[in-house]
MIKOL-802917 format. One record per residue: residue in three letters; x, y, z of N, C-alpha, C in turn. Coordinates in steps of 0.1 Angstrom, whole numbers, plus 2048, in hexadecimal, padded with zeros to 3 digits. Atoms other than C-alpha are relative to their C-alpha. Layout:
N
(pt ALA,(X,Y,Z),(X,Y,Z),(X,Y,Z)) ...
END
This chain:
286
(pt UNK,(7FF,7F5,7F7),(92F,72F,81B),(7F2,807,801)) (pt UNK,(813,801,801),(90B,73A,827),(803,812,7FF)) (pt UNK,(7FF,7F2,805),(902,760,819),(7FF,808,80A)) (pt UNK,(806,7F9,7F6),(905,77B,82C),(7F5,806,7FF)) (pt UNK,(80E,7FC,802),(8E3,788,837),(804,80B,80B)) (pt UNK,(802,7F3,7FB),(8DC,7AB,848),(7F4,7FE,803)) (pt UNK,(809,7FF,802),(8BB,7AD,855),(7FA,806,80D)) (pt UNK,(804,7F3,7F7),(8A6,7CB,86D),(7F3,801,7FD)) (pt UNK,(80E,800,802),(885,7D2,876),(7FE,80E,809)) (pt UNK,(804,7F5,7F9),(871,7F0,883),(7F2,801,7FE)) (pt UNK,(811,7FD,800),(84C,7FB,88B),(800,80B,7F9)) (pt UNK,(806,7F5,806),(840,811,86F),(7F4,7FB,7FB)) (pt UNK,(804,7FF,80A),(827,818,85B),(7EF,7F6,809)) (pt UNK,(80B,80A,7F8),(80C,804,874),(803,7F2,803)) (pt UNK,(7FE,80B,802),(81D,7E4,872),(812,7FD,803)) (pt UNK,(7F4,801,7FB),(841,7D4,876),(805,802,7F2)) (pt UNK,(7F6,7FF,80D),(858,7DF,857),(810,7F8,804)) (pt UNK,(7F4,808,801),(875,7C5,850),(807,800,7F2)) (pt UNK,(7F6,800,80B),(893,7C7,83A),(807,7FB,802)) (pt UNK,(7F7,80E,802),(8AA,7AB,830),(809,806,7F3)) (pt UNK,(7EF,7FE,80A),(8CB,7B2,81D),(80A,7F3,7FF)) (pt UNK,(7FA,80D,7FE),(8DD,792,810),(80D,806,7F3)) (pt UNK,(7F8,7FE,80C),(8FD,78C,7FE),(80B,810,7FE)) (pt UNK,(7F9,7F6,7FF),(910,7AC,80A),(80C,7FE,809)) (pt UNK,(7F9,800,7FF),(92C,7AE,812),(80D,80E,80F)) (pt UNK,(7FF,7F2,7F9),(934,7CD,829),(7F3,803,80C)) (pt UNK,(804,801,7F6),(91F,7CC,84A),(7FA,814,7FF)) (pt UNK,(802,7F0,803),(922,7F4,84D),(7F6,805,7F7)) (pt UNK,(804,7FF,80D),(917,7FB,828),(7F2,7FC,803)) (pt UNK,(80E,80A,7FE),(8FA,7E3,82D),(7F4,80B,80B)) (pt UNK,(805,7F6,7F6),(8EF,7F2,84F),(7FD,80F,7FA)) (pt UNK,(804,7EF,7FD),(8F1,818,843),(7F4,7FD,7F8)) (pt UNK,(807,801,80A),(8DC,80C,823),(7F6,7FD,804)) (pt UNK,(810,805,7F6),(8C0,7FC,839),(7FE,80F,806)) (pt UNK,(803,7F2,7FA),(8C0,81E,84F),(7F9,806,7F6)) (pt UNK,(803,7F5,808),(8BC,831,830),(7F1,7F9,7FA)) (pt UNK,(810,809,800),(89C,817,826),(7F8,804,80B)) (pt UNK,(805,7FB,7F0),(891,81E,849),(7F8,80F,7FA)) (pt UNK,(7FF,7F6,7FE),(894,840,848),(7F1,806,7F3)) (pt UNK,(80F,800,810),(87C,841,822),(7F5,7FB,805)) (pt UNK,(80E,804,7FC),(862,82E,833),(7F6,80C,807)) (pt UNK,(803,7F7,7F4),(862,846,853),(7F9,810,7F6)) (pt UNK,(807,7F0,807),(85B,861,83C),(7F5,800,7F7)) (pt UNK,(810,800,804),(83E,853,82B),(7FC,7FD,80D)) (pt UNK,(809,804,7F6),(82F,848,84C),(7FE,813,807)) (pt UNK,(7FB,7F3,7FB),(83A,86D,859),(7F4,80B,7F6)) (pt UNK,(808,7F2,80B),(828,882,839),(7F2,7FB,7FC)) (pt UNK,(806,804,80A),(80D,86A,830),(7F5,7F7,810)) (pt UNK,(808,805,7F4),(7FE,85D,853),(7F4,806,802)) (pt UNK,(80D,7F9,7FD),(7D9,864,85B),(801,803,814)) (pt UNK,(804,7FE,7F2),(7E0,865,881),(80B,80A,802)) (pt UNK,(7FB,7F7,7FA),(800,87B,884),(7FB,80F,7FB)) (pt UNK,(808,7F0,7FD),(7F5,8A4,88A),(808,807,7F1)) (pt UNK,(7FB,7F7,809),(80F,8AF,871),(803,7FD,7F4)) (pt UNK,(801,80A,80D),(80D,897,855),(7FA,809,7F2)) (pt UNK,(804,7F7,80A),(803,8A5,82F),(7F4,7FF,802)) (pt UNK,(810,808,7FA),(7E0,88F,839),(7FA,80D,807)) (pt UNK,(808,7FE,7F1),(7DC,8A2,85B),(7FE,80E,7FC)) (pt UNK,(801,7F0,805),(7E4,8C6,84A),(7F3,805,7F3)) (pt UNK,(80D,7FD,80D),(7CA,8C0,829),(7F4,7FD,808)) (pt UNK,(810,801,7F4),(7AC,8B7,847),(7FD,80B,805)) (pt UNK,(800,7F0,7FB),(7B7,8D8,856),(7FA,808,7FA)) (pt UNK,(800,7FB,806),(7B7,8ED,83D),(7EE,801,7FB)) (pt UNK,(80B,7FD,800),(796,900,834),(7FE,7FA,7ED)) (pt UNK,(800,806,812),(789,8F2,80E),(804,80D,7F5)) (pt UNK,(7F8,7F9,80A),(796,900,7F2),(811,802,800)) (pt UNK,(7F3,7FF,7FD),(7BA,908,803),(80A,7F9,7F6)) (pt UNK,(7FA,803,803),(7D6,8FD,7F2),(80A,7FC,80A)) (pt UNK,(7F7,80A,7FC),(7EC,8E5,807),(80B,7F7,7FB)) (pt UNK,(7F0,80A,803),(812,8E0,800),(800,7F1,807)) (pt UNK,(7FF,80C,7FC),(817,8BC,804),(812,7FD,7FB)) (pt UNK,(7F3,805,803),(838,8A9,803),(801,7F6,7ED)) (pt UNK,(803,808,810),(840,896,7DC),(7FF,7F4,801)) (pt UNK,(804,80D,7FD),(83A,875,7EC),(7F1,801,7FF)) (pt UNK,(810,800,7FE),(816,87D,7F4),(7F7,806,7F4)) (pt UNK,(803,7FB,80B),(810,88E,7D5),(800,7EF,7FA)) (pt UNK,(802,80B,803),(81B,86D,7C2),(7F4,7F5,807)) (pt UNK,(806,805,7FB),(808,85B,7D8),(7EF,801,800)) (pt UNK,(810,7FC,803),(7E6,86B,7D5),(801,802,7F1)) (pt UNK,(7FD,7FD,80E),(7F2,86C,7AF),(7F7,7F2,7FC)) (pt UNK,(801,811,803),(7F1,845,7AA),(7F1,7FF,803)) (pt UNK,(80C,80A,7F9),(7D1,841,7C3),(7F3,808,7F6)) (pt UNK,(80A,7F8,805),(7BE,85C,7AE),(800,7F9,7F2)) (pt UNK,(800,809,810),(7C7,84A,789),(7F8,7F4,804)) (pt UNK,(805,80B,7FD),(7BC,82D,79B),(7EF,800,801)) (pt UNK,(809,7FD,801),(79E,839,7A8),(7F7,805,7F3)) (pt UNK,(80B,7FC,80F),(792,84A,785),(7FD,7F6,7F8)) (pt UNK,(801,808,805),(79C,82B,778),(7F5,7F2,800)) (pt UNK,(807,80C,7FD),(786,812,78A),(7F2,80A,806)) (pt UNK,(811,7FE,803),(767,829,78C),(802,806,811)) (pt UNK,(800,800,7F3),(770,82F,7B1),(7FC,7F7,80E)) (pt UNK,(7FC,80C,7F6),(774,80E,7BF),(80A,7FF,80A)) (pt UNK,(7F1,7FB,7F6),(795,81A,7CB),(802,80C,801)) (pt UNK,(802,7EC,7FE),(78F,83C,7DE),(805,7FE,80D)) (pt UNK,(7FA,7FD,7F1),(7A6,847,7FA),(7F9,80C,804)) (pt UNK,(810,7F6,7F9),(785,861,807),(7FA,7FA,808)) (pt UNK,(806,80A,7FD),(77C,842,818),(800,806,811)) (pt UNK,(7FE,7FF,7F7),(78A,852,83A),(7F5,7FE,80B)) (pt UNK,(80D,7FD,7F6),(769,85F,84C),(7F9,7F4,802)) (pt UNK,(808,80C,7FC),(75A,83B,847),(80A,7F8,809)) (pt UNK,(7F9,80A,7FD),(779,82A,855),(800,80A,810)) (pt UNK,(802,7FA,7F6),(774,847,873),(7F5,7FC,806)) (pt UNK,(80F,80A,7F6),(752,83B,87A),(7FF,7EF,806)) (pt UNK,(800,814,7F5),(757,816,880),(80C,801,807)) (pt UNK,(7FB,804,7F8),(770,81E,894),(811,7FB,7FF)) (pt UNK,(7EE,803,805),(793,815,881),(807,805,7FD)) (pt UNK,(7F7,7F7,7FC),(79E,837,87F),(7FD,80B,808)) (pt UNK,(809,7F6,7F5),(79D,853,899),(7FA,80A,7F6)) (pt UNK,(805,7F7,804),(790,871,893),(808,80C,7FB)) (pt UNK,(7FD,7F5,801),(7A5,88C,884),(800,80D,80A)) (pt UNK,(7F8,7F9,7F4),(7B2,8A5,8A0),(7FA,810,7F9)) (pt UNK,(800,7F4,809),(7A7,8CA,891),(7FC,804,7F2)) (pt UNK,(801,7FF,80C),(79A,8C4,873),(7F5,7FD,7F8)) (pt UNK,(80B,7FC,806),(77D,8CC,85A),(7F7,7F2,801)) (pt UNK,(80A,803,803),(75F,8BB,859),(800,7F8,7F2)) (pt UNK,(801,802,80F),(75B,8A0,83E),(7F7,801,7F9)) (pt UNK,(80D,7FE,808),(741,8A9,824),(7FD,7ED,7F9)) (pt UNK,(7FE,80B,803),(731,886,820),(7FC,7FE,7EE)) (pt UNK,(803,807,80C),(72E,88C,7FA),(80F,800,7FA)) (pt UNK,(7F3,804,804),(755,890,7F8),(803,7F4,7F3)) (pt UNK,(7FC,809,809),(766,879,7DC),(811,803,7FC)) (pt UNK,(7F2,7FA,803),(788,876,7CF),(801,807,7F5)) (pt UNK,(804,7F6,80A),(77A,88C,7B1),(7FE,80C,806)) (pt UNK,(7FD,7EE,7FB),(77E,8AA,7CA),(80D,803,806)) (pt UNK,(7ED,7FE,7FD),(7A6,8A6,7CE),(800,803,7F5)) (pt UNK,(7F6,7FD,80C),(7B5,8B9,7B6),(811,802,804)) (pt UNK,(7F2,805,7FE),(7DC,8B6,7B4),(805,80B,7FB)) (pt UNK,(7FB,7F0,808),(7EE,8D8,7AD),(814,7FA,7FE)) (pt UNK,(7F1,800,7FF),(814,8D6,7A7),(807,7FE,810)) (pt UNK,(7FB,802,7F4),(81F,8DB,7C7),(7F7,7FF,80D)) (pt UNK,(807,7FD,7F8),(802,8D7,7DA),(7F2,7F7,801)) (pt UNK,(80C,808,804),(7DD,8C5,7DF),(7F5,80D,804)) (pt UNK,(80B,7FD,7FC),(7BC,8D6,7E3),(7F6,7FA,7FF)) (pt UNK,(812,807,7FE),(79A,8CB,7F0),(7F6,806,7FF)) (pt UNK,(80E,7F9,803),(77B,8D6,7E0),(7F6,7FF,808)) (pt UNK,(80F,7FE,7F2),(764,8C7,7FB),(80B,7F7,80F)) (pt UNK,(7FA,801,7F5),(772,8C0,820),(802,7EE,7FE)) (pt UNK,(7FC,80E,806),(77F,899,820),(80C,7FC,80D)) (pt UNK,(7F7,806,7F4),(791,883,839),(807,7F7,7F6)) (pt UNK,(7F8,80A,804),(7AE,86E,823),(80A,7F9,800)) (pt UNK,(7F2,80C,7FB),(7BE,84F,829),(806,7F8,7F5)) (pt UNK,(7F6,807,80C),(7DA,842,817),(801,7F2,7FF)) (pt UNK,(7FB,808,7FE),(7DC,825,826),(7FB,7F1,7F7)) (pt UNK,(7FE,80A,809),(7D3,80D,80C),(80A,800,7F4)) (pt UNK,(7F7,7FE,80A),(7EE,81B,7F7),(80C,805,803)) (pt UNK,(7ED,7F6,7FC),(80B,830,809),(80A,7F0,807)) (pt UNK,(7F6,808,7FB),(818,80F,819),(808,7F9,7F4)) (pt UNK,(7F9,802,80E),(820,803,7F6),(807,805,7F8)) (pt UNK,(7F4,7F5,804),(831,823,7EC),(809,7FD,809)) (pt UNK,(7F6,804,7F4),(842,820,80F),(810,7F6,7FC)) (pt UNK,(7F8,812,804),(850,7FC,803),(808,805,7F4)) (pt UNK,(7FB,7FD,80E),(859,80B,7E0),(80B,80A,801)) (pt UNK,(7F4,7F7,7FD),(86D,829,7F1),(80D,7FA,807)) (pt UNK,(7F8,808,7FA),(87F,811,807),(80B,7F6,7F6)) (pt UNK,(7F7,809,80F),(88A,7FA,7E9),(80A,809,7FA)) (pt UNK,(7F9,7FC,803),(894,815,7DA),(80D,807,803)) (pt UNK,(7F7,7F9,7FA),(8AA,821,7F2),(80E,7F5,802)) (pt UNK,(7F1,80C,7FF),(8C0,7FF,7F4),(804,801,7F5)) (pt UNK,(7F6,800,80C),(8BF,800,7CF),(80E,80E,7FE)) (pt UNK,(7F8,7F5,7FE),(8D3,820,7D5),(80B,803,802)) (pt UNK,(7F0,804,7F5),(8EB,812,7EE),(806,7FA,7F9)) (pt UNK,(7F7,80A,806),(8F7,7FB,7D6),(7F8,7EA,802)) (pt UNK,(807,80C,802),(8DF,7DC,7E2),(7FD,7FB,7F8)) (pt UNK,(804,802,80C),(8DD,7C5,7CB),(7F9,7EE,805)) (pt UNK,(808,80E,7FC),(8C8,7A6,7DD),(7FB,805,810)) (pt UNK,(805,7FB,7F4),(8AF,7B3,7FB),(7EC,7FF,7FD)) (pt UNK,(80E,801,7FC),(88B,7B0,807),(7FB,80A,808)) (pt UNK,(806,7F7,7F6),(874,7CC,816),(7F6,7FD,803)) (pt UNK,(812,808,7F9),(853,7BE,828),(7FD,808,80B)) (pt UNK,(808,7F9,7F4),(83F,7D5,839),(7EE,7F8,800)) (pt UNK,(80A,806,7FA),(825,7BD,846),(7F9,7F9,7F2)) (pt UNK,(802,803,809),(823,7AC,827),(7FD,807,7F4)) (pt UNK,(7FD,7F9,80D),(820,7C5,80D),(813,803,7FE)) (pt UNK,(7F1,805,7FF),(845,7BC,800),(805,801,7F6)) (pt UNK,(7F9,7FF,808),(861,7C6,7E6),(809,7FB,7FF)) (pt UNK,(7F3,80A,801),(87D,7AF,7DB),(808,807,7F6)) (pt UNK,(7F4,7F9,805),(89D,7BC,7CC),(808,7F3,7FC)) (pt UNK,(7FD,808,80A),(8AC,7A3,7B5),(7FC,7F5,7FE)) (pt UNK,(80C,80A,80C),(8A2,787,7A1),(800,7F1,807)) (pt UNK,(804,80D,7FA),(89F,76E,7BC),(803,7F1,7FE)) (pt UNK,(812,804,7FE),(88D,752,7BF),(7FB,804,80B)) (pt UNK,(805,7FF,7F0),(87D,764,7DC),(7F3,7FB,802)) (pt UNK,(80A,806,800),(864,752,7EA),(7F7,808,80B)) (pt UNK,(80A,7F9,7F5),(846,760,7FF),(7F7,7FD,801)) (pt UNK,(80E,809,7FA),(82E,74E,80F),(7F2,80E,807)) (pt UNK,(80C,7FF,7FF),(80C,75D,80E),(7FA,7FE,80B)) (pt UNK,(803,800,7F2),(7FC,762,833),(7EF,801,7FD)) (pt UNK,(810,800,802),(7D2,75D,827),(7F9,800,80F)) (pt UNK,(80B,803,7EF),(7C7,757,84F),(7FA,7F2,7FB)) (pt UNK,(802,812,801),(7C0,731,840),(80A,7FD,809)) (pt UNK,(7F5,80A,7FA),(7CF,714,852),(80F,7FE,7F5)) (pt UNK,(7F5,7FF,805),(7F0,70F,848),(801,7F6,7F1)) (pt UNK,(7FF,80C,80F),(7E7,6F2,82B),(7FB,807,7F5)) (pt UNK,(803,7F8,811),(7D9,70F,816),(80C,809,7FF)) (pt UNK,(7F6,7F8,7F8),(7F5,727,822),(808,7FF,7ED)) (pt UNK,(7FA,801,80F),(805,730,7F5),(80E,805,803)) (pt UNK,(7EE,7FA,7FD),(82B,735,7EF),(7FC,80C,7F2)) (pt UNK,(7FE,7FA,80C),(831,750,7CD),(80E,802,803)) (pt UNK,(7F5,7FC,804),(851,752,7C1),(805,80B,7F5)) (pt UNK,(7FB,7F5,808),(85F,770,7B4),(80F,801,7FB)) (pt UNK,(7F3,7F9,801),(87D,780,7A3),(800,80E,806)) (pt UNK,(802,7F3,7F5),(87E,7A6,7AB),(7F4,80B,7FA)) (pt UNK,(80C,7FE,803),(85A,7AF,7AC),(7F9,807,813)) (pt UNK,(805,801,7F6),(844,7BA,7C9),(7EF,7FA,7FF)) (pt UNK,(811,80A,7FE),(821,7AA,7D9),(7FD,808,80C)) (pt UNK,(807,7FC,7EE),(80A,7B6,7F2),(7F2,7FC,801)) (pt UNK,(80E,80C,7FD),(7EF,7A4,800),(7F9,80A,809)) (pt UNK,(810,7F6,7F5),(7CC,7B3,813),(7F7,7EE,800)) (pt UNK,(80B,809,7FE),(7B3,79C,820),(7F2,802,80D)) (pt UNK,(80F,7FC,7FA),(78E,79E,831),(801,7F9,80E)) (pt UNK,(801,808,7EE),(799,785,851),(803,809,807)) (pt UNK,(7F6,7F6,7F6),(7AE,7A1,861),(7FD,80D,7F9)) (pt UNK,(806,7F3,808),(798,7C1,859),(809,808,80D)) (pt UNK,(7F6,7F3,7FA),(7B2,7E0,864),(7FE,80A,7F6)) (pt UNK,(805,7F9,806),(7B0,802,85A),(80C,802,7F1)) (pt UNK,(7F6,802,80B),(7CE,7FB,843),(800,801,7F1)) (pt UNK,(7FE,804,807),(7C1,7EA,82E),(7F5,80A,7F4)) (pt UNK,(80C,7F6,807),(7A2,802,824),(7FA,7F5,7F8)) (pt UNK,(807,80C,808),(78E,7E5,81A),(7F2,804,7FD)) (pt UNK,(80E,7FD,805),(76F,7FC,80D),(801,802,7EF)) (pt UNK,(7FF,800,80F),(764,7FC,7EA),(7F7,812,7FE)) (pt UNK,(7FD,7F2,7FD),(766,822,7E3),(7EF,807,7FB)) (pt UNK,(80D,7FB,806),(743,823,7D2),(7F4,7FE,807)) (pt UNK,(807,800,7F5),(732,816,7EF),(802,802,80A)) (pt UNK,(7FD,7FF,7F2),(743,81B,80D),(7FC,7F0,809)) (pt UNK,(806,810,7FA),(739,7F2,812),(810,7FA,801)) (pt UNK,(7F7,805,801),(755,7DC,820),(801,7F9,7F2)) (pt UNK,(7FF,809,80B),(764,7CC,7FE),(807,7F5,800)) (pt UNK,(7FF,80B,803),(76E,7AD,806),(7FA,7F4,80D)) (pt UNK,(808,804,7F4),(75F,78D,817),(80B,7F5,801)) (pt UNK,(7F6,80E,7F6),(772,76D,821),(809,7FE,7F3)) (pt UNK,(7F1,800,809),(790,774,806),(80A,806,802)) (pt UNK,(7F1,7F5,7FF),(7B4,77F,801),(804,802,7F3)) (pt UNK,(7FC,7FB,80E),(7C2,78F,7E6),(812,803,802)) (pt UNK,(7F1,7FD,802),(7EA,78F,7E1),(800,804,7E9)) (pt UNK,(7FF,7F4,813),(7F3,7A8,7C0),(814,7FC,804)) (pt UNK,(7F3,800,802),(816,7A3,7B4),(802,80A,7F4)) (pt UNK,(7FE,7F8,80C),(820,7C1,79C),(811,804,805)) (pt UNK,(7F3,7FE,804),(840,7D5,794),(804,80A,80E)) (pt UNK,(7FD,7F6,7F8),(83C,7F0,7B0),(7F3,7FE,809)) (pt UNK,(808,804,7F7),(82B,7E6,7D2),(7F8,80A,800)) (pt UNK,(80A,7FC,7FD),(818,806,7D1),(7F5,7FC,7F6)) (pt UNK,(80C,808,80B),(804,7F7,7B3),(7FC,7FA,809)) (pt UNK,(803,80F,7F8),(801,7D3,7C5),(7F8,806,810)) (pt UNK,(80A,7F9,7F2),(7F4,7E8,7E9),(7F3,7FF,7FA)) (pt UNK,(80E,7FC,804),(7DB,7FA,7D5),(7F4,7F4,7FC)) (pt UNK,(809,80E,80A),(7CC,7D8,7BF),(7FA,7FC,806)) (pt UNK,(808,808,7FA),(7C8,7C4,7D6),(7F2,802,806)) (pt UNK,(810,7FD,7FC),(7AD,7D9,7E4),(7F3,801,7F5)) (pt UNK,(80D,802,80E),(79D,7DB,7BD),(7FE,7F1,802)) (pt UNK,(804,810,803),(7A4,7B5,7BD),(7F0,7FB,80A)) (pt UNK,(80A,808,7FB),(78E,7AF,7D9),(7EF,806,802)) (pt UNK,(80C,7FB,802),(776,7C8,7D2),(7F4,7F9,7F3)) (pt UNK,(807,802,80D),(76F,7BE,7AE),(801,7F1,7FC)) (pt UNK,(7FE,80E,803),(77B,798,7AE),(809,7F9,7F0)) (pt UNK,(7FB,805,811),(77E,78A,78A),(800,811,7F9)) (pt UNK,(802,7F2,804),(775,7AD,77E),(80B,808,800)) (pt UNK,(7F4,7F9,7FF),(797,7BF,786),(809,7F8,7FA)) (pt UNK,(7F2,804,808),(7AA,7AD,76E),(803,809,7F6)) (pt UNK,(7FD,7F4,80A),(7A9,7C8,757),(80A,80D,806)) (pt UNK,(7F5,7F5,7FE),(7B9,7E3,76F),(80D,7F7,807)) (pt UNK,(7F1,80A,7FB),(7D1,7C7,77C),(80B,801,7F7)) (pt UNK,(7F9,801,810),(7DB,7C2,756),(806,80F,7FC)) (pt UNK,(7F8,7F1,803),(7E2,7E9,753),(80B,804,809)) (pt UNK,(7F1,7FC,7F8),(7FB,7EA,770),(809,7F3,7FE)) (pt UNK,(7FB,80E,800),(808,7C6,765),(801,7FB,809)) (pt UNK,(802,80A,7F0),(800,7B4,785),(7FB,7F6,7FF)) (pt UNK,(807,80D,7FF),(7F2,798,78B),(7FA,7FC,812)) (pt UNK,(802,802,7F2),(7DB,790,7AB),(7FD,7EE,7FC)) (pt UNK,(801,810,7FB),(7D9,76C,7BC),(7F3,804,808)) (pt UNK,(80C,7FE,7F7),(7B4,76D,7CC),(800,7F5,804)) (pt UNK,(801,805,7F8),(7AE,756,7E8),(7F0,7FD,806)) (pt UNK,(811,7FE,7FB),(786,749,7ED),(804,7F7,816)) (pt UNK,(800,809,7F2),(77E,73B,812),(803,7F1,803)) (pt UNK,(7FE,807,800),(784,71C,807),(80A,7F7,800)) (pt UNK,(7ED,7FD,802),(7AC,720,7FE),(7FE,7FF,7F6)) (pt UNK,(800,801,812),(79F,71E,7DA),(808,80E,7FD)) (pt UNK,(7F8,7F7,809),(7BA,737,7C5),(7FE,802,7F3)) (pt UNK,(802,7FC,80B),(7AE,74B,7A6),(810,809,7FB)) (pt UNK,(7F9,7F6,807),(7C8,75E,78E),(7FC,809,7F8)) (pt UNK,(807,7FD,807),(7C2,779,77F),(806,80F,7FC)) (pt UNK,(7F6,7F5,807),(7D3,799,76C),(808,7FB,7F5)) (pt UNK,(7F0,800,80C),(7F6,799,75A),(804,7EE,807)) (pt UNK,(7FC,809,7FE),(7F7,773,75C),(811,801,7FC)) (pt UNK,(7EF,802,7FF),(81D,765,762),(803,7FA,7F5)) (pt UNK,(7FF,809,810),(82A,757,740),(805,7F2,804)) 
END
């Protein structure tokens, strides 16, 4: 008897978000549980966007320096992670990146709002309890990292419902909910004879790569403001997609070199050269 499957899609987050529910039993239940996944995305896309006016983003650009700016506790976490990250890799991974991703063109321009000081860093966010301030004016984009929270709020929202076998794929950064074998074929922009499967249990992956430069993906290496990657793809498989988001952009900044902060979040990236050659490299698979 073939399983039942659930499965809905919607435009968030810059991309198409898809959820798949298998193995349930109750149609209704299923459905409300997707909505409520939905609804957790919509509100990181909602508080954490660099283009909408009323976003936590759009209000810390406003705001004169120094201010203190209530933020929601998603976006806290969220600039929580990217800031460990960043101290951690020297500032290879700096969501400050905005004003360069404004100048070429990949994001608009902020609507009302300060002036970036171009010596900004993410060493002038400071993080208050309920709040962020900015020591020097700063345009920041999440978007190498909030779509992997996104993905990690949505999971957790089925786990909630009682889901106990489901997939959340927002444009390939993706969280699987029970122990599978889920398979997920790797999309590099090779022809299809390099095209990798990875099989998981319940794990997430998220892939970035240099063929399809978007402002998504924030593909600058945070110490130069230089694109960081050239004809590669990087898929990170860790415990919580926002890890696996963020990596991928160390992986393809630093190459072999990011196996050390891979190994601290136990991840593991698959790098991809122009040739379909595949390196491993982190928390190898036992």
């Amino acid at each position: 008897m073939p399983t039942p499957t659930v499965e809905r899609a919607r435009p968030l987050l810059g991309t198409t978000v898809v959820i798949r529910v298998e193995g349930e039993d109750d149609p209704a239940h299923v459905h409300a549980a997707i909505s409520d996944a939905f609804a957790a995305i919509a509100h990181v896309h909602q508080t954490m966007s660099f283009h909408e006016p009323t976003s936590d983003l759009s209000r810390l650009h406003r705001a004169p320096v120094g201010t203190r700016v209530g933020v929601s506790e998603g976006t806290l976490a969220v600039l929580r992670e990217a800031l460990a990250l960043a101290d951690m890799t020297d500032g290879v991974f700096d969501v400050t990146v905005g004003a360069q991703l404004v100048r070429r063109g990949l994001l608009p321009t902020p609507k009302e709002s300060c002036a970036p000081d171009a010596s900004a860093t993410w060493r002038d966010i400071e993080l208050l309890d309920d709040g962020v301030r900015l020591h020097r004016s700063m345009w920041i984009d999440l978007g190498g990292i909030a779509k992997g929270y996104a993905v990690d709020q949505a999971a957790m929202a089925l786990r909630a419902a009682g889901m106990a076998h489901a997939c959340v794929d927002a444009g390939g950064d993706l969280r699987t909910i029970g122990q599978g074998p889920h398979r997920i074929a790797i999309d590099s922009g090779l022809p299809a004879d390099h095209i990798a499967v990875i099989e998981l249990g319940e794990a997430a992956v998220a892939t970035s790569t240099g063929r399809a430069f978007d402002y998504q993906g924030a593909h600058l290496d945070g110490r130069t403001g230089l694109d960081c990657v050239r004809d590669q793809c990087a898929s990170v498989v860790s415990a919580r997609c926002i890890h696996a988001d963020a990596l991928t952009k160390v992986a393809l900044a630093l190459g072999e070199a990011s196996a050390p902060f891979l190994r601290h979040y136990g991840a593991t990236a698959h790098l991809q050269d122009g040739t379909g050659r595949w390196t491993v490299l982190g928390e190898l698979p036992s």
